[in-house]
C-alpha positions as CSV (number, residue, x, y, z in Angstrom):
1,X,-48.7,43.1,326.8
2,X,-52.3,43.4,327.6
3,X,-55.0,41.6,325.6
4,X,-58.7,42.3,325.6
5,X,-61.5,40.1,324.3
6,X,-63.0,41.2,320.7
7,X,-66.3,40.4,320.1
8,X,-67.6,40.3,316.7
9,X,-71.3,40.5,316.3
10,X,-72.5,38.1,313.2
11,X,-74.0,42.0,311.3
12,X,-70.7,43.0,311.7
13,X,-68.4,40.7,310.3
14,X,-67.6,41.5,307.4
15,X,-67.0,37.9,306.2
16,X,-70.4,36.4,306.7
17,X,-72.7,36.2,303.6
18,X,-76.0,38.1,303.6
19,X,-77.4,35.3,302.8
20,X,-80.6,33.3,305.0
21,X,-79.1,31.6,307.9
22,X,-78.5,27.9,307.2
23,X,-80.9,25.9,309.9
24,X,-78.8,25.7,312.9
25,X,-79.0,22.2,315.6
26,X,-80.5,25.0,317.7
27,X,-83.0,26.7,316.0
28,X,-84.4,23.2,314.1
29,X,-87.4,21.8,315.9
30,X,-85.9,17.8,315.2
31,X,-82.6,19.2,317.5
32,X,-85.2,19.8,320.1
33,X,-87.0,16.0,319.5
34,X,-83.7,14.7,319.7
35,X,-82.5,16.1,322.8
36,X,-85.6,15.6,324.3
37,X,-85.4,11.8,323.4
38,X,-81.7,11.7,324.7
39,X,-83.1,13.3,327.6
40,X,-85.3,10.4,328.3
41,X,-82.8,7.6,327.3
42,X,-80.5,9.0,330.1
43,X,-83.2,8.9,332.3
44,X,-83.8,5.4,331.5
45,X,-80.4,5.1,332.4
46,X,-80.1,6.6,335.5
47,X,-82.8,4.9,336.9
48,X,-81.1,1.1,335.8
49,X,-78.1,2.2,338.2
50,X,-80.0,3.1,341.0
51,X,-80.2,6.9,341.0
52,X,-83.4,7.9,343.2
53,X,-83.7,4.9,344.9
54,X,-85.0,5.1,349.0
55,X,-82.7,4.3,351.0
56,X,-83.4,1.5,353.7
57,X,-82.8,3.6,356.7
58,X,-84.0,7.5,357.0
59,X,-85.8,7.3,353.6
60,X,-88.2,9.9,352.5
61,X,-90.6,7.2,352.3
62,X,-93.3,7.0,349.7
63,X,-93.1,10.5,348.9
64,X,-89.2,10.3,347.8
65,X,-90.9,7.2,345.6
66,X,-92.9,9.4,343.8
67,X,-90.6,12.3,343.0
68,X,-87.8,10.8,342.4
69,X,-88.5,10.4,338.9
70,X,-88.5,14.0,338.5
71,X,-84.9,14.1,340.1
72,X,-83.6,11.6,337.4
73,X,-85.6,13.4,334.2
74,X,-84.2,17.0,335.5
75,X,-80.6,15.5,336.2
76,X,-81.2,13.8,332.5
77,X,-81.8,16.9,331.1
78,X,-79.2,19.3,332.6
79,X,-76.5,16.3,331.4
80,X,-77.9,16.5,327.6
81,X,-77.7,20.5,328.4
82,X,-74.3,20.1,329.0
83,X,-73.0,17.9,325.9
84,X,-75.2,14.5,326.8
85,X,-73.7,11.5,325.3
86,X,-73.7,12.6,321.7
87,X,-76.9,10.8,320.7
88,X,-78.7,13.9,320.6
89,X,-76.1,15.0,317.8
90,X,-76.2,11.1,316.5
91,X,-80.6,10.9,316.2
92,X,-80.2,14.7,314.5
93,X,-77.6,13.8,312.0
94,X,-79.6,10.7,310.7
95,X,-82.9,12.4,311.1
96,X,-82.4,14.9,308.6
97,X,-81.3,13.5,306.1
98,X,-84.7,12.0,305.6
């Protein structure tokens, strides 16, 4: 037996009220603070273990110094792209309910 993949569109379902939307993590502008903060925390992180440090010998020198905190803030933000820790989802939860 074959199967094939169905894709429902959300204006054709049949089930879903026509309601407004109900704000979304994604479409919120606190999500977005949140993640960004995350983003930064992991950073933070990254850099206590070590992560863009130069290397004794063959080093990049005082250029790999400077741009290595760019390394750790895009490696920071891919991992929150990707699930992050959860504090993201942790900071949003409490956030708004305020």
């Amino acid at each position: 037996m074959l199967m094939t993949e169905v894709n429902i569109s959300p204006s054709s379902n049949p089930l879903q009220s026509r309601a407004s939307p109900q704000p979304t993590p994604e479409n919120d502008p606190l999500w977005e603070v949140a993640q960004k903060l995350e983003a930064s925390f992991l950073s933070e992180m990254l850099k206590a273990a070590g992560l863009g440090e130069t290397r004794e010998s063959f080093g990049g020198g005082i250029g790999e110094d400077q741009f290595s905190s760019f390394l750790r803030d895009a490696q920071a933000s891919e991992m929150v792209r990707q699930g992050g820790i959860g504090l993201a989802q942790s900071l949003f939860e409490a956030l708004k309910e305020q």
